[in-house]
C-alpha positions as CSV (number, residue, x, y, z in Angstrom):
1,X,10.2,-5.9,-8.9
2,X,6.4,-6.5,-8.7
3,X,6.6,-4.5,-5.1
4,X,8.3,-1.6,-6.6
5,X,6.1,-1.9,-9.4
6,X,2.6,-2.2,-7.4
7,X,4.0,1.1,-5.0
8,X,5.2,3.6,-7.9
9,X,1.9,2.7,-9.9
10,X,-0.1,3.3,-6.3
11,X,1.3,5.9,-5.3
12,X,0.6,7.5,-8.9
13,X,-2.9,6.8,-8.8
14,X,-3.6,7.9,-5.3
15,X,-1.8,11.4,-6.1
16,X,-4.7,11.7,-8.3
17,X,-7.7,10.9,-6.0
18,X,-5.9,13.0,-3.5
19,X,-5.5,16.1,-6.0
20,X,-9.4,15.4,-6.9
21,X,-10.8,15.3,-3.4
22,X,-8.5,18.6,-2.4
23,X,-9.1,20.4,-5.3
24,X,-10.2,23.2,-3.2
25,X,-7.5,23.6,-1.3
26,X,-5.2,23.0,-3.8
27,X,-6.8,24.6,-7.1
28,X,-4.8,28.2,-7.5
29,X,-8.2,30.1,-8.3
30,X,-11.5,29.5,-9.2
31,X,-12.0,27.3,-11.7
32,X,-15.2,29.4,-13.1
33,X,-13.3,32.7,-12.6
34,X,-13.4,34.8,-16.3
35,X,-10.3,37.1,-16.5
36,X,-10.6,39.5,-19.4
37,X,-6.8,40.6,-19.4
38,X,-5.9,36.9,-19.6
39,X,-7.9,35.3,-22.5
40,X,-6.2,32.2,-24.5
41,X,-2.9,33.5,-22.7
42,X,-0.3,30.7,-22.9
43,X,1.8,28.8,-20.5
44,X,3.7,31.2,-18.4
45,X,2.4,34.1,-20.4
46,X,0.8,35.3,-17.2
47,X,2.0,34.9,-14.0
48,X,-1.2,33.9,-12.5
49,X,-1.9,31.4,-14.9
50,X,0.6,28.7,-15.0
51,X,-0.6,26.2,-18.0
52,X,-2.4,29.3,-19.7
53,X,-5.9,30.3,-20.2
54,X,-8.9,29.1,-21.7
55,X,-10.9,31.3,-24.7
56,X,-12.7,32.9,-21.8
57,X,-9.8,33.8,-19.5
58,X,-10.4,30.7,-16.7
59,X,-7.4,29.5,-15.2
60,X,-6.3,26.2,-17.5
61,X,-4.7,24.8,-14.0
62,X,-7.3,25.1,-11.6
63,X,-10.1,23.4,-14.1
64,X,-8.1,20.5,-14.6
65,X,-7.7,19.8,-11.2
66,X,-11.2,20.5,-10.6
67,X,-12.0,18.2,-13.6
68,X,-10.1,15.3,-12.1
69,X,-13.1,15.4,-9.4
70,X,-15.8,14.7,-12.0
71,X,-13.6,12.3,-13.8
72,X,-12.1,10.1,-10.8
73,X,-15.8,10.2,-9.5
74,X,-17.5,8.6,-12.3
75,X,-14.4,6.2,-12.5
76,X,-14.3,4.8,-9.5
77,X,-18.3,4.9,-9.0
78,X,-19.3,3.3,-12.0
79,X,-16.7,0.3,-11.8
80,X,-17.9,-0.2,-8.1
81,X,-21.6,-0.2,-9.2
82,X,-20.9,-2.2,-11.8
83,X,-19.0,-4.4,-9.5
84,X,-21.6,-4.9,-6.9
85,X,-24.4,-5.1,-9.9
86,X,-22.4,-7.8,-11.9
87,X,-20.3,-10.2,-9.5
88,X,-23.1,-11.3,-7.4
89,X,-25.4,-12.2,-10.7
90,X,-22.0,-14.2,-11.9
91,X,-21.4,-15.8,-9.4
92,X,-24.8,-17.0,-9.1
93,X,-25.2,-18.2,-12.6
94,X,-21.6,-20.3,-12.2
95,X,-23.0,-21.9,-8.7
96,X,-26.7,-22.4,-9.8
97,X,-26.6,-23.7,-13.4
98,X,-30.2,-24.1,-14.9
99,X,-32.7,-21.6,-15.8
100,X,-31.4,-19.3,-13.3
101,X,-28.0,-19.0,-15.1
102,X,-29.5,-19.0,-18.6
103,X,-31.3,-15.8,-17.7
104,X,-28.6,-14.0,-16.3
105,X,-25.9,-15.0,-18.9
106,X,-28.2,-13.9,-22.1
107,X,-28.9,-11.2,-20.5
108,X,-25.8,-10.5,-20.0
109,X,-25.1,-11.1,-23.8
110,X,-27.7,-8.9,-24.7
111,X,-26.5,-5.7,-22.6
112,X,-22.2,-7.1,-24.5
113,X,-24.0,-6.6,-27.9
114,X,-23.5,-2.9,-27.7
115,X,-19.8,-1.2,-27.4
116,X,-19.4,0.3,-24.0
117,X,-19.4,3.7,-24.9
118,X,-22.1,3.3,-27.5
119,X,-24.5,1.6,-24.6
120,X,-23.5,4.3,-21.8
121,X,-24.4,6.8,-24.6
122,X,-28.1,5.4,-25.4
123,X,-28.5,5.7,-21.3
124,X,-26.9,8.9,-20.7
125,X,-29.0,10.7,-23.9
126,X,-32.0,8.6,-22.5
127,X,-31.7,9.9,-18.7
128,X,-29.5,13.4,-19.4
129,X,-26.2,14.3,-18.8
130,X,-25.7,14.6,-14.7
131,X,-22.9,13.0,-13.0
132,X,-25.3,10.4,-11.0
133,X,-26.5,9.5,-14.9
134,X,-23.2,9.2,-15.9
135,X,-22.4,6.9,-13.0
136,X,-25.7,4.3,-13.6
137,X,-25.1,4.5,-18.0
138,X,-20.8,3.4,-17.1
139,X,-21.7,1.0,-14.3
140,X,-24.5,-0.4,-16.2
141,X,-22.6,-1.1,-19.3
142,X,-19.4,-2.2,-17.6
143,X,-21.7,-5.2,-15.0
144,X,-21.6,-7.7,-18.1
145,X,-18.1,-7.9,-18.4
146,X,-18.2,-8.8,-14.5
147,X,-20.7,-11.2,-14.8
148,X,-19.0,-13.4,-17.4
149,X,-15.9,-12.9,-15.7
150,X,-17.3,-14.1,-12.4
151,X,-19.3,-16.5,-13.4
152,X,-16.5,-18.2,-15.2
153,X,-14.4,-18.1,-11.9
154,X,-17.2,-19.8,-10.4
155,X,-17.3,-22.4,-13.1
156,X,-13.9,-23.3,-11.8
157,X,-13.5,-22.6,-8.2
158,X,-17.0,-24.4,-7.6
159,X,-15.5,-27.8,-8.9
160,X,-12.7,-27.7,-6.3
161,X,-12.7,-30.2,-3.8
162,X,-13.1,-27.7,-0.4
163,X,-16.2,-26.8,-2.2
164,X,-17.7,-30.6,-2.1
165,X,-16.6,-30.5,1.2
166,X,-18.4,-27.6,2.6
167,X,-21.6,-28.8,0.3
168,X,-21.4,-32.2,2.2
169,X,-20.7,-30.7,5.6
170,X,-24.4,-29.3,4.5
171,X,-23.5,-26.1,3.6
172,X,-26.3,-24.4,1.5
173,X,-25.5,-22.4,-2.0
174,X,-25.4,-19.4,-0.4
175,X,-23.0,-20.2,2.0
176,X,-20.8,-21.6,-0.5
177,X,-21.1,-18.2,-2.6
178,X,-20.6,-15.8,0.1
179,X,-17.8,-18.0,2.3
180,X,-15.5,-19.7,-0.8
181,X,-17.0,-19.4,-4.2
182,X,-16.1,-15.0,-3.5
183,X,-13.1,-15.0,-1.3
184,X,-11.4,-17.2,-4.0
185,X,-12.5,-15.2,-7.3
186,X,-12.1,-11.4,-5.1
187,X,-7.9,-11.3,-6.2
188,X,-9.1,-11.8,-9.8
189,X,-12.1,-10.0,-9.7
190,X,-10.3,-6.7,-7.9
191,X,-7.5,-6.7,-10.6
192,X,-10.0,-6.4,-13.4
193,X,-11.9,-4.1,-11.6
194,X,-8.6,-1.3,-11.3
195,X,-8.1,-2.3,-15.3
196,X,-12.2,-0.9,-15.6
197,X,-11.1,2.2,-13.4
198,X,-9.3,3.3,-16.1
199,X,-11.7,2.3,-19.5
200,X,-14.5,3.9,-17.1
201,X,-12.4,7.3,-16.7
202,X,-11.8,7.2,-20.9
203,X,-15.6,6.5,-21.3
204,X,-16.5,9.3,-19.6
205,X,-14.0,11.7,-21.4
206,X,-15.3,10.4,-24.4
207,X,-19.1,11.4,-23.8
208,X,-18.2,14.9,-21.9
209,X,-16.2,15.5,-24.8
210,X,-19.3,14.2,-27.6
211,X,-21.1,16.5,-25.3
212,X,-23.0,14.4,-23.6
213,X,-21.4,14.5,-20.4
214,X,-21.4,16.9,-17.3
215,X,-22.5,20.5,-19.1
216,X,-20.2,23.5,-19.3
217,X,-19.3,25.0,-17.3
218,X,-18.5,22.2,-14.7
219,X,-14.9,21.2,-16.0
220,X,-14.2,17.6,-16.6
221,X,-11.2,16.4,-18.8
222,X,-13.4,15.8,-21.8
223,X,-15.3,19.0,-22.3
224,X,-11.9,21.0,-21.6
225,X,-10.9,18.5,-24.2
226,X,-13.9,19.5,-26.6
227,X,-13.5,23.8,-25.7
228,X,-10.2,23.5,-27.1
229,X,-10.7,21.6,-29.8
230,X,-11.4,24.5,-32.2
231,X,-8.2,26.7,-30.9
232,X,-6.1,23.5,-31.4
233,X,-3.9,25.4,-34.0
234,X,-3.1,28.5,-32.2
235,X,-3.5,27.8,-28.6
236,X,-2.7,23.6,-28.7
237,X,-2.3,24.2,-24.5
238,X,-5.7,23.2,-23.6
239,X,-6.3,20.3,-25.3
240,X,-2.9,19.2,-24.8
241,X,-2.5,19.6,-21.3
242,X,-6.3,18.1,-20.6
243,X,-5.3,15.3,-22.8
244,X,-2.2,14.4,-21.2
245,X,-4.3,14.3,-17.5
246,X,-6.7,12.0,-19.2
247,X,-3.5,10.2,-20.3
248,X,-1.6,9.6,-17.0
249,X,-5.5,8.9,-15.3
250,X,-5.7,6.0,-17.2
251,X,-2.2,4.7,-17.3
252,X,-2.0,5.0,-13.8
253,X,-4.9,2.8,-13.0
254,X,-3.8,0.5,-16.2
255,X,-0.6,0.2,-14.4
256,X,-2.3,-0.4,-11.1
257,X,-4.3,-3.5,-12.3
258,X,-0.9,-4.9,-14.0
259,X,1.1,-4.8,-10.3
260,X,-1.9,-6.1,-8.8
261,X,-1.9,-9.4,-10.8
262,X,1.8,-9.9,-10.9
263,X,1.7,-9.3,-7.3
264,X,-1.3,-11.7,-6.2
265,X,-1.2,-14.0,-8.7
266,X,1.2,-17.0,-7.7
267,X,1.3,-18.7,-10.8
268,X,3.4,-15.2,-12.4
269,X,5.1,-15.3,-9.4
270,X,6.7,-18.6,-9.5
271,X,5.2,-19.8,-6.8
C-alpha cells in the first residue's frame, strides 16, 4: 500500500511540474491574449475557451497553466533555499552545543515569532513583489522550521554509538556532520521538506492574491484567485477553477510527504 500510495501521489505531483515547465507547448493560447467577443464567457460557452474567460477576454485555461510556472517555482525554490539555509545551521547547533548553538537557535526563535505568511509579507513589501523576492521572503521564513528540526535530529543521532566511534577513530566535527550526523537525518529532513512544498505553494497564493505577489498581468493562481474575486457571483469559474489548481497543488505534495514517511520510515513499516 505505501508503494501504491508513494507512485499515485508522484505521479500527481510530477504532472504538475511537467504541465508548469511545458506550459508553452501545452497552453492552448496566450495567456495575455484579450478577446473582445469572449469576455467573462463561461465554460464551454466558446469553443476556444474551454474553462471560460476572464473579465478581459484571456483564456481562463491557458493562465492557469501558465500560473502553475510561477506557483511551482516559488514552491519548490523557496523550500530548497530554505533547506540549504536552515539544515546546515541545525545541524551545527545539535553537533556543537555552546555559544555557537545558542546563537543559531534564538535566532531561529526570533525569525518563529512571526506567522510564515506574516514574516514573508514584511520581506516581500520590504524588497517588492518579483518572483526572486518571493523566493528569498518564503525560503527565509520557512529555514527556522529546518533548523529546529535538524538540529533536534542531531541531538539524537549524534549520541549514537557509530558516532563515538568515528569521533574516536579521530574524526573531526565536520566529518561527523557531513558523513553521519546528515546521511542519517536526510529521510526525515526530505519528507518535511515535500510537506513545506506545499505550505510554500499556499504562501505564495496567499500574498499574489493580498496583492503582493507577482503583478498582473503575469498569472499565478493567487492573483487569478484575487481578479475573480469581485465576479464571484455571476461568473464563480475563475475563482473556482484557480482555487481548485491551488487545491490539488498542495494536496499533491501533502500527499507526497505522507508516502514518503510511511515508505522510509521503518518504524511505520513494521520493520
Amino acid at each position: 500500500p505505501e508503494e501504491i500510495a508513494f507512485v499515485g501521489s508522484t505521479s500527481m505531483a510530477l504532472a504538475m511540474v511537467v504541465i508548469a515547465a511545458g506550459a508553452p507547448l501545452i497552453a492552448p493560447l496566450s495567456p495575455s491574449a484579450q478577446f473582445a467577443d469572449a469576455v467573462l464567457k463561461g465554460p464551454g460557452a466558446v469553443e476556444r475557451h474551454a474553462l471560460g474567460t476572464d473579465e478581459f477576454g484571456r483564456d481562463l485555461l491557458s493562465r492557469i497553466i501558465w500560473g502553475a510556472r510561477v506557483s511551482l517555482q516559488v514552491g519548490l525554490a523557496s523550500v530548497i533555499f530554505g533547506f540549504a539555509l536552515g539544515v546546515p545551521l541545525g545541524i551545527l547547533a545539535g553537533v556543537q552545543g555552546g555559544r555557537i548553538e545558542t546563537c543559531i537557535m534564538r535566532g531561529a526563535d526570533m525569525l518563529m515569532a512571526f506567522p510564515t505568511l506574516l514574516l514573508a509579507l514584511i520581506i516581500v513589501t520590504a524588497l517588492g513583489g518579483t518572483l526572486p523576492n518571493e523566493i528569498l521572503a518564503i525560503g527565509v521564513a520557512l529555514t527556522p522550521n529546518f533548523v529546529r528540526l535538524a538540529r533536534g535530529l542531531a541531538l539524537t543521532i549524534r549520541e549514537q554509538d557509530y558516532i563515538l566511534a568515528a569521533r574516536a577513530l579521530g574524526s573531526g566535527q565536520l566529518r561527523v556532520m557531513a558523513r553521519h550526523v546528515f546521511p542519517n537525518a536526510l529521510y526525515a529532513l526530505v519528507v518535511v521538506a515535500t510537506l513545506y512544498i506545499a505550505t510554500a505553494i499556499r504562501t505564495e497564493a496567499t500574498l499574489s492574491f493580498l496583492g503582493f505577489g507577482i503583478p498582473p498581468p503575469t498569472p499565478s493562481w493567487g492573483n487569478i484567485l484575487s481578479e475573480g474575486r469581485q465576479y464571484i457571483k455571476c461568473c464563480m469559474w475563475i475563482t473556482t477553477f484557480s482555487g481548485l489548481a491551488i487545491m490539488l497543488a498542495v494536496l499533491a505534495f501533502n500527499l507526497v510527504g505522507d508516502a514518503l514517511r510511511d515508505l522510509l520510515d521503518p518504524r511505520l513499516r513494521g520493520e
